[in-house]
C-alpha positions as CSV (number, residue, x, y, z in Angstrom):
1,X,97.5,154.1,-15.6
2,X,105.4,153.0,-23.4
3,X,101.6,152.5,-24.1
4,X,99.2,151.5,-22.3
5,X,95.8,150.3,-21.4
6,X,94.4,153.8,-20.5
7,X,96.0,155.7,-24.0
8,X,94.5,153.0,-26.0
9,X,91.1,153.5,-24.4
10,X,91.0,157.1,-24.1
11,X,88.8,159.7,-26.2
12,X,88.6,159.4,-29.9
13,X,88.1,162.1,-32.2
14,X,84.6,162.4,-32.2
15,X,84.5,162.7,-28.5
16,X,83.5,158.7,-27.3
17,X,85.6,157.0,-25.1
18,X,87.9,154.1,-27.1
19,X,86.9,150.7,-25.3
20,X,89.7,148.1,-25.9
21,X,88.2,144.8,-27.7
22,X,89.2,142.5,-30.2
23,X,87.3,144.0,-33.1
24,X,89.9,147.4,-32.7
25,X,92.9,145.3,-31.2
26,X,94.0,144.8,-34.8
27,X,94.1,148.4,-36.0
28,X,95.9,149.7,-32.5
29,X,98.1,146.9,-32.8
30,X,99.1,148.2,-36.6
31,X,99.1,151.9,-35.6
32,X,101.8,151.2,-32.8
33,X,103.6,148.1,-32.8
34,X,107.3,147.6,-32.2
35,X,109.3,144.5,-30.4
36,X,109.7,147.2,-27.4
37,X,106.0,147.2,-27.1
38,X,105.1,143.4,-26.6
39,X,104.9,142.9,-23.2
40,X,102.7,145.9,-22.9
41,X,100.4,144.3,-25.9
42,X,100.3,141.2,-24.0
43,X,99.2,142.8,-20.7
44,X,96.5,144.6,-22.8
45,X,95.4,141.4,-24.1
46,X,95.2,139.3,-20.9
47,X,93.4,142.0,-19.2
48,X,90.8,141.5,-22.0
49,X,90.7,137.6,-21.8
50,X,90.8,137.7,-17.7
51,X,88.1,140.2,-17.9
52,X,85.8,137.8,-20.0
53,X,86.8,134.3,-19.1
54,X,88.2,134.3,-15.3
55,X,91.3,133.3,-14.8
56,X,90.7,129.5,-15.4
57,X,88.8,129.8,-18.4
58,X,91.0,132.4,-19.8
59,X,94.0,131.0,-22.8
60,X,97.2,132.0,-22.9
61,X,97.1,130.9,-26.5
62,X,94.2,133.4,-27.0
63,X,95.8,136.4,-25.1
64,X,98.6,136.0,-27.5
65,X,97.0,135.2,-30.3
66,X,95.1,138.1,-30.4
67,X,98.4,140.1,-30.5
68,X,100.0,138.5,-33.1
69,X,102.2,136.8,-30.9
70,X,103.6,132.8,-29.9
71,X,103.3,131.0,-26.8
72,X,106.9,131.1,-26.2
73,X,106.6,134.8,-26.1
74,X,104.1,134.5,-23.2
75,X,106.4,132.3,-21.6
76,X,109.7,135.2,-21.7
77,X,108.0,137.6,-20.7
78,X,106.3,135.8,-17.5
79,X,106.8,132.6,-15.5
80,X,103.3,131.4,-15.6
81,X,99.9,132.4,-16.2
82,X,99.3,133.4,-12.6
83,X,102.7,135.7,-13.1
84,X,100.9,136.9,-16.2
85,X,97.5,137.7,-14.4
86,X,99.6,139.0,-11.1
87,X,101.2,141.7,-14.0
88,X,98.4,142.6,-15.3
89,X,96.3,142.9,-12.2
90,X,99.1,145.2,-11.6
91,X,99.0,147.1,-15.0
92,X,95.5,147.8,-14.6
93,X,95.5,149.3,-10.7
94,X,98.7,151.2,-11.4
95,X,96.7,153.0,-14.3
96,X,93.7,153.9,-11.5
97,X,96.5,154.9,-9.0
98,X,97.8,157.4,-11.9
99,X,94.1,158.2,-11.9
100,X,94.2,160.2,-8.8
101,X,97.6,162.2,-9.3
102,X,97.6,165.4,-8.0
103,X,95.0,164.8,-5.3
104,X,96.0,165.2,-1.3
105,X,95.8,162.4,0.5
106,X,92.0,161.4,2.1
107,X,94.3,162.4,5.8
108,X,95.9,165.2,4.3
109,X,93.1,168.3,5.7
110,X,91.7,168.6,9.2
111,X,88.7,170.8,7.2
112,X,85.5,168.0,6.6
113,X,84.6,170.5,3.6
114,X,87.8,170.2,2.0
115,X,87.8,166.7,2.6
116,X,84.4,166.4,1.1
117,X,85.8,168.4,-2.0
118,X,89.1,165.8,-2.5
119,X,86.6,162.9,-2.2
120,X,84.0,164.7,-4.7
121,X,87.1,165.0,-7.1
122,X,88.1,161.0,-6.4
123,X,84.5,160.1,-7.5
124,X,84.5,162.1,-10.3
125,X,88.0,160.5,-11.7
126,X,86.7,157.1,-10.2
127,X,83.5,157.2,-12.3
128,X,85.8,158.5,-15.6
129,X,88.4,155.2,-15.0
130,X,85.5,153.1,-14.7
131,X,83.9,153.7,-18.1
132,X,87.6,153.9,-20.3
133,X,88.5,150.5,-17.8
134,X,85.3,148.4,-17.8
135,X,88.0,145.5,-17.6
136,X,88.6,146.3,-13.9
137,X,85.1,145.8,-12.5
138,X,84.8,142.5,-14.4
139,X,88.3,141.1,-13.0
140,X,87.3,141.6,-9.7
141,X,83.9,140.0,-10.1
142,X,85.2,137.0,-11.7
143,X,87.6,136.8,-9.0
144,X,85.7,137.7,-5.9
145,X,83.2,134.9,-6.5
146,X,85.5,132.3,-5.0
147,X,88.0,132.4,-2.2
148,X,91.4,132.1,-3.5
149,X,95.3,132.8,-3.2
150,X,94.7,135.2,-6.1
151,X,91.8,137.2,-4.6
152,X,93.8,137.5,-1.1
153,X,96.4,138.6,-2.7
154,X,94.5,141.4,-4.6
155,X,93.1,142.8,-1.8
156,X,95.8,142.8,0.4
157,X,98.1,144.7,-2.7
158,X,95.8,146.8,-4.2
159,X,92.3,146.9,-2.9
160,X,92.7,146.7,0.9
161,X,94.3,150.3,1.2
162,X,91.5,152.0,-1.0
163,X,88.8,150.7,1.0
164,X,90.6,151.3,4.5
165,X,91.2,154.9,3.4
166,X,87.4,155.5,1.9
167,X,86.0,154.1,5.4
168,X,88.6,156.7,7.8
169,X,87.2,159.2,5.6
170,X,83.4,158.8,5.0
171,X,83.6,158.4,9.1
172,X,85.0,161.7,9.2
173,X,82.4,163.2,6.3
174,X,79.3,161.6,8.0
175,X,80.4,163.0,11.6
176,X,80.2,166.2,9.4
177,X,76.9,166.1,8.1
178,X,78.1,165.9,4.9
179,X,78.0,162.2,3.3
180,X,74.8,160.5,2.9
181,X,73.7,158.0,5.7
182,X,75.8,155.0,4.7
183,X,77.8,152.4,7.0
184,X,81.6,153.2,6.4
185,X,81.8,149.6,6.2
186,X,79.6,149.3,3.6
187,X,80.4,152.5,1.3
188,X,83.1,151.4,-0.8
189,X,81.0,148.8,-2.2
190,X,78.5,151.6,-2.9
191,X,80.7,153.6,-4.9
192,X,82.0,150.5,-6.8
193,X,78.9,149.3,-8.0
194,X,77.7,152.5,-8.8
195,X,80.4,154.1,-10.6
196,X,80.8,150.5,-12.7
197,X,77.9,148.7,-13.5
198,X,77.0,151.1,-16.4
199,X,79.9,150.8,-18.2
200,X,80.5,147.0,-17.2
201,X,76.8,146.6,-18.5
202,X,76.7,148.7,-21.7
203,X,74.6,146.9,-24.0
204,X,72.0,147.2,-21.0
205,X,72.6,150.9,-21.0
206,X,71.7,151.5,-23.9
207,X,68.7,149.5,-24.6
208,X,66.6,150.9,-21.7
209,X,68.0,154.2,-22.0
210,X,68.8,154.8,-25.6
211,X,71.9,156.6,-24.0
212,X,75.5,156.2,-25.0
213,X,77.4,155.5,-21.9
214,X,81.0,155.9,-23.4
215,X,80.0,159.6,-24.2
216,X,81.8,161.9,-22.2
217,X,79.2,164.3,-21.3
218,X,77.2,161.2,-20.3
219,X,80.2,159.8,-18.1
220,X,80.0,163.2,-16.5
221,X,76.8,163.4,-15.9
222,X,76.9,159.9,-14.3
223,X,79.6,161.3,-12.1
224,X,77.9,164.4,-10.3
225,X,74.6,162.5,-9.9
226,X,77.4,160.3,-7.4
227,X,79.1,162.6,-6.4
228,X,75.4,164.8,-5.0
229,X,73.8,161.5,-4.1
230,X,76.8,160.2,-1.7
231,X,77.5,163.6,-0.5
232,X,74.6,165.8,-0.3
233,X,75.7,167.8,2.5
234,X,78.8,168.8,0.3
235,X,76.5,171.6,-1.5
236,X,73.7,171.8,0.5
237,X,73.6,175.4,2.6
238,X,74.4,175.4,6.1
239,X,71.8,177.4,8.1
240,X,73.2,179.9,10.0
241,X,73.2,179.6,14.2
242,X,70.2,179.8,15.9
243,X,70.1,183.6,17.7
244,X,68.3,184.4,20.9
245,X,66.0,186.8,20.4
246,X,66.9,189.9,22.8
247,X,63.6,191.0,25.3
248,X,63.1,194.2,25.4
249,X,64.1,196.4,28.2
250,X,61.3,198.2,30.5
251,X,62.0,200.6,32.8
């Protein structure tokens, strides 16, 4: 979720999470490139541009540049740049969708604490895409600012049946006492914003915190402190029924 965007930026050696960028495209690039590979190097790049610039002030001359690659090349691969930023839109939420595997489906339990478990486990994987794929969070502000073809189409592909499913359920997990007192309308913008804006906003991270957000025991920690924030109820213990205390009998 060939090679792709979520290998590149997954753990290095010494345990931090590998954020793509231009100052280490070069030396992935020289690690792994073959002719078979370019249309994957090219997604990787225009996620990267897209991310940064929008879509209008993003360069097709820059995404391949920054591969080593022509214009022409571009233009093989895809018809356009909106065919490019349609594929790499797709790229990126096919990676988050490969995120989740092995997970039942949100309607797959009739049991609210096994629900509350899956979802507890989707934050948790959420929170983990979100700091190796700052790139996602950043698309989808630069596109949601405006109403567009792009942004309909988006939602209606990729977004629309995450935030459908996340509403069903929190329904069901706030009938339950178990997720915190949010609007299931609302929600999925909470967990957004939450899992991403630390690792969309790094450089801020850091300087108030002194913390290194791409270090895995941080991203974890990041994770539960969702995870019991949004779903208290999940681990809090349920008292036991009330009992009627029995009178005693006189004769």
């Amino acid at each position: 979720m060939s090679r792709s965007v979520g290998q590149v930026n997954g753990s290095t050696a010494n345990g931090r999470i590998l954020i793509l960028s231009d100052d280490n495209m070069t030396e992935v690039r020289r690690t792994r490139r073959t002719r078979d590979d370019l249309r994957e190097e090219l997604l990787e790049s225009a996620l990267l541009e897209f991310a940064a610039k929008g879509f209008d002030g993003a360069s097709t001359r820059s995404i391949a540049e920054r591969v080593d690659a022509h214009q022409p090349q571009i233009n093989y691969h895809f018809a356009s740049k909106e065919a490019l930023w349609d594929a790499a839109v797709e790229h990126l939420f096919a990676l988050l969708v490969g995120t989740f595997a092995g997970l039942p489906p949100l309607d797959g339990t009739d049991d609210p604490v096994e629900l509350g478990r899956d979802v507890a486990e989707m934050l948790r994987r959420f929170v983990r895409f979100a700091a190796e794929h700052p790139e996602l969070n950043r698309i989808m502000v630069q596109e949601a600012t405006e109403d567009s073809d792009r942004l309909h189409r988006t939602i209606e592909r990729h977004v629309r049946p995450w935030y459908d499913a996340t509403k069903v359920a929190w329904e069901r997990l706030r009938g339950a006492g178990i997720a915190a007192p949010i609007d299931a309308a609302n929600v999925y913008w909470v967990i957004v914003g939450a899992a991403s804006l630390p690792f969309v906003n790094a450089p801020e991270v850091r300087i108030l915190s002194g913390a290194e957000p791409t270090d895995p025991a941080w991203v974890a920690t990041h994770a539960e402190s969702i995870v019991a924030t949004l779903l208290p109820g999940l681990t809090k213990p349920r008292r036991p029924p009330p009992t009627r205390a029995r009178r005693a009998r006189t004769s």
